[in-house]
Structure formats: structure tokens, C-alpha cells
C-alpha positions in Angstrom: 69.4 170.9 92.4 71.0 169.1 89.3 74.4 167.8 91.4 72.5 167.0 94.9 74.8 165.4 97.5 73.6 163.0 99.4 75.0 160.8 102.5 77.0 157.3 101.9 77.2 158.2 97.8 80.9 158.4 97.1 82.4 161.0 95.1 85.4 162.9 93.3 86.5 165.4 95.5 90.0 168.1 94.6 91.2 169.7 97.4 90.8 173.6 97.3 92.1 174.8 100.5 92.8 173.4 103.8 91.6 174.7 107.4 92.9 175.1 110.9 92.0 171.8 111.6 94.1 169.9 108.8 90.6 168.9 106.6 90.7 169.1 103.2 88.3 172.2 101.5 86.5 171.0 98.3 83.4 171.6 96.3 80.7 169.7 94.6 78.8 172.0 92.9 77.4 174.9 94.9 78.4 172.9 98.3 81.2 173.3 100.2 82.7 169.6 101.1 85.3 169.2 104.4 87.4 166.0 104.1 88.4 164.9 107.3 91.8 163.4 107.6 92.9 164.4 104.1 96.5 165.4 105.0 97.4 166.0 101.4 98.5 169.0 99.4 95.9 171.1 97.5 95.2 170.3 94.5 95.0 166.6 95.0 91.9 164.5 94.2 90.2 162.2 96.6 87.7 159.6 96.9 85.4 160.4 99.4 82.4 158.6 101.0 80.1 161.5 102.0 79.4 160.9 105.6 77.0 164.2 106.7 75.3 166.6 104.5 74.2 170.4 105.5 72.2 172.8 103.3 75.2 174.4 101.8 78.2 172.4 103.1 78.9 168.4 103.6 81.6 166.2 105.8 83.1 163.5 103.5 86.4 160.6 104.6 88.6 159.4 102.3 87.6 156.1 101.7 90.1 153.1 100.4 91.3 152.2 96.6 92.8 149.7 95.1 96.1 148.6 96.7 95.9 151.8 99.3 94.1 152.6 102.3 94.2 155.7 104.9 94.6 155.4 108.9 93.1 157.6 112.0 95.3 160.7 111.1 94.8 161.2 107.5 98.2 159.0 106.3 97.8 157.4 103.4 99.2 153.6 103.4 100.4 151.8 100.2 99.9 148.0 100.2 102.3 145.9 98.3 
């Protein structure tokens, strides 16, 4: 598999879809990726830490960038 996912790598993720639950829907490749606690609108990008990985699907989190960091519930918090 030329794009394997693997746990802890961090990645670009855009957000397809969203389900019942309020996590993001991406894709990497030929796997399905759920972001939890990415209470954002589709089509925006994340960086995401890849925390469990399934044959054909993967849990990521948002993980913090520059100046910006996201709490328990998926809001996104702006440091001046």
C-alpha cells in the first residue's frame, strides 16, 4: 500500500462529511479517517495525529498549531 497510515504519524486531513456523532469524515487514500472532536464545517482541513488504525478505516484528533489549540468538545481556541 503506497499511502499506508500508521498510528502517532500526523497528517492532512479535509473534512468530507460528518456523522451522528459530530466527527469529522475524511480520507487518506483508500481509508476512511474519523476525526474526533472536529466540530468544523466540511470542507475544512485539519491536522490530525492518527491515534487508531483499522484495515479500511482510522481514528485521528486534531492536534495543536501554531498560536491555536482545540479543547474536550472539538472548539477550536485562538491564542493571542
Amino acid at each position: 500500500m503506497a499511502d499506508e497510515i500508521v498510528e502517532g504519524e500526523v497528517r492532512d486531513v479535509n473534512i468530507r462529511a460528518k456523522n451522528m456523532r459530530g466527527e469529522g469524515i475524511g480520507m487518506l487514500g483508500n481509508v476512511v479517517v474519523f476525526v474526533k472532536n472536529a466540530k468544523t464545517r466540511i470542507g475544512k482541513g485539519y491536522r490530525v495525529r492518527i491515534t487508531k488504525v483499522h484495515r479500511t478505516f482510522a481514528y485521528a484528533e486534531p492536534i495543536e498549531a501554531e498560536g491555536k489549540y482545540f479543547i474536550g468538545n472539538g472548539s477550536l481556541i485562538i491564542q493571542q
